[in-house]
FIDRENDREN-119751 format. One record per residue (C-alpha): x, y negated, z negated; residue number from 1; residue in three letters. Coordinates in pm, whole numbers, plus 50000, padded with zeros to 5 digits. Example, Ala and Ser with C-alpha at 12.3 -4.5 7.8 and 13.67 -1.06 7.14 Angstrom:
% residues 2
PT  east north    up pos code
PT 51230 50450 49220   1  ALA
PT 51367 50106 49286   2  SER
This chain:
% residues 117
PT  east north    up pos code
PT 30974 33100 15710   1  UNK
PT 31200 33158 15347   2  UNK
PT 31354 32795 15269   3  UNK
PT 31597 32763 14971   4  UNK
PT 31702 32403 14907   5  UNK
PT 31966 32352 14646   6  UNK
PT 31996 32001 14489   7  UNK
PT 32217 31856 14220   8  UNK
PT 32538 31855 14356   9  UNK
PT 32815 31604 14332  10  UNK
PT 33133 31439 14205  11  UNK
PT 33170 31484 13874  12  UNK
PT 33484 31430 13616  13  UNK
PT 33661 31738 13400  14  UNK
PT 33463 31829 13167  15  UNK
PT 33115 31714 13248  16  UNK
PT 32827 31889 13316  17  UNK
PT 32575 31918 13641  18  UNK
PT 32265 32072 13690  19  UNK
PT 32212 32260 14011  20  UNK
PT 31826 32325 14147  21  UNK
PT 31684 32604 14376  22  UNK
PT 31346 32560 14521  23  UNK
PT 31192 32844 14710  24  UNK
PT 30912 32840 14974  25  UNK
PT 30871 33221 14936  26  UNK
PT 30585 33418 14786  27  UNK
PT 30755 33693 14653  28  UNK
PT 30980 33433 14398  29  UNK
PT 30888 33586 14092  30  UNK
PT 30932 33957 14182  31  UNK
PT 31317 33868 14307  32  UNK
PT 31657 33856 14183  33  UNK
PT 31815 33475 14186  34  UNK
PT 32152 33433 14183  35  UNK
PT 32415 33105 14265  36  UNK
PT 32743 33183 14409  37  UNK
PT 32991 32966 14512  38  UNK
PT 33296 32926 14775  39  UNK
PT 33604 32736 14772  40  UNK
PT 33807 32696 15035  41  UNK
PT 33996 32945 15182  42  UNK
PT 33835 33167 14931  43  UNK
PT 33569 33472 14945  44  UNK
PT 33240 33385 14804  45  UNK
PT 33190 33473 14488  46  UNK
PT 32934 33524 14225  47  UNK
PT 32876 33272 13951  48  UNK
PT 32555 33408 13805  49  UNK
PT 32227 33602 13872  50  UNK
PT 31919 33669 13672  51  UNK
PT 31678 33902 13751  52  UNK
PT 31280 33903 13774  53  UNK
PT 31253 33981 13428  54  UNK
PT 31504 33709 13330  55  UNK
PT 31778 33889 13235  56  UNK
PT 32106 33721 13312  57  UNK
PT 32449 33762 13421  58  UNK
PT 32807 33576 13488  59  UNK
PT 33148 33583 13613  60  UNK
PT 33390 33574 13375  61  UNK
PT 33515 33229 13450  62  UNK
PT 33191 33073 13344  63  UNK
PT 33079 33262 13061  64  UNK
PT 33012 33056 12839  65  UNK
PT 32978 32729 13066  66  UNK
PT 32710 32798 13249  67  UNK
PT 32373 32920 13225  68  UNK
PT 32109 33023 13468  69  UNK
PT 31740 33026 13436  70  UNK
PT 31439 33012 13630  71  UNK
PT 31072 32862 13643  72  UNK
PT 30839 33135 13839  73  UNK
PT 30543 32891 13823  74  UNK
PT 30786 32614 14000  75  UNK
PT 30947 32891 14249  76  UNK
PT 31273 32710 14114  77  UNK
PT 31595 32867 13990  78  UNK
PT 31845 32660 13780  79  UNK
PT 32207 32651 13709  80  UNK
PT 32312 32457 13433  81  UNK
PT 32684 32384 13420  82  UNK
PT 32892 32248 13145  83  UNK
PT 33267 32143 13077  84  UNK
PT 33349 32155 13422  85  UNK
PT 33690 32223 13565  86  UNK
PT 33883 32141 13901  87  UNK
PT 33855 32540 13957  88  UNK
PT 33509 32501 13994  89  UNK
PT 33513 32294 14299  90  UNK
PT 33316 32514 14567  91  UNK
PT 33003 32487 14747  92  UNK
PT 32718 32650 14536  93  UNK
PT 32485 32875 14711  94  UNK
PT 32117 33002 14620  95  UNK
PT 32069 33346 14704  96  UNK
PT 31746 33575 14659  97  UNK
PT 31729 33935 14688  98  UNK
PT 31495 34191 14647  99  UNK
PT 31614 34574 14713 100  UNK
PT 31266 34698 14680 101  UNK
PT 31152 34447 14947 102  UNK
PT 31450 34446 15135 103  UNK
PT 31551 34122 15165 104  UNK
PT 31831 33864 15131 105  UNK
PT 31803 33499 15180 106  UNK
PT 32060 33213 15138 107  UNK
PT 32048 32835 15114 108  UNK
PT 32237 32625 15278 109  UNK
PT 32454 32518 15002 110  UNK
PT 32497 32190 14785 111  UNK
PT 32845 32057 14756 112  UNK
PT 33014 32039 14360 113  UNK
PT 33333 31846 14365 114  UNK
PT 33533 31850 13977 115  UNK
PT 33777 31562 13974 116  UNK
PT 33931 31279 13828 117  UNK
């Protein structure tokens, strides 16, 4: 059974910084594409970043800049480091893994990031 468990979530004032963890039970870790995505309420989810097997990276346009993704094969961990926070970025943050070659698409369960003063 896939498990993603996200962890580093929390309250945190404008303008500080959190560090969000993935950690994958799955085999096929290092051969996937990682990506965190959030949603706020009453909003669509959306994508905040993804990097690919061979580590190359991409963001929205709201964190560019912010944020930065990265990932540990030999841990089966994905990270998402995020810096001068905003309100706007108050969402639940979600671990996805995908692999179009393999065909699948997993989730986590989602880790809560609150921005406020």
């Amino acid at each position: 059974q896939v498990q993603l468990v996200e962890s580093g979530g929390g309250l945190v004032q404008p303008g500080g910084s959190l560090r969000l963890s993935c950690a994958a039970s799955v085999s096929i870790f290092s051969i996937s594409d990682m990506g965190w995505y959030r949603q706020a309420p009453g909003k669509q989810r959306e994508l905040v970043a993804r990097i690919t097997s061979g580590g190359t990276s991409r963001y929205a346009d709201s964190v560019k800049g912010r944020f930065t993704i990265s990932r540990d094969n030999a841990k089966k961990t994905v990270y998402l480091q995020m810096n001068s926070l905003k309100p706007e970025d108050t969402a639940v943050y979600y671990c996805n893994l995908a692999s179009t070659i393999l065909g699948v698409d997993y989730w986590g369960q989602g880790t809560q990031v609150t921005v406020s003063s």
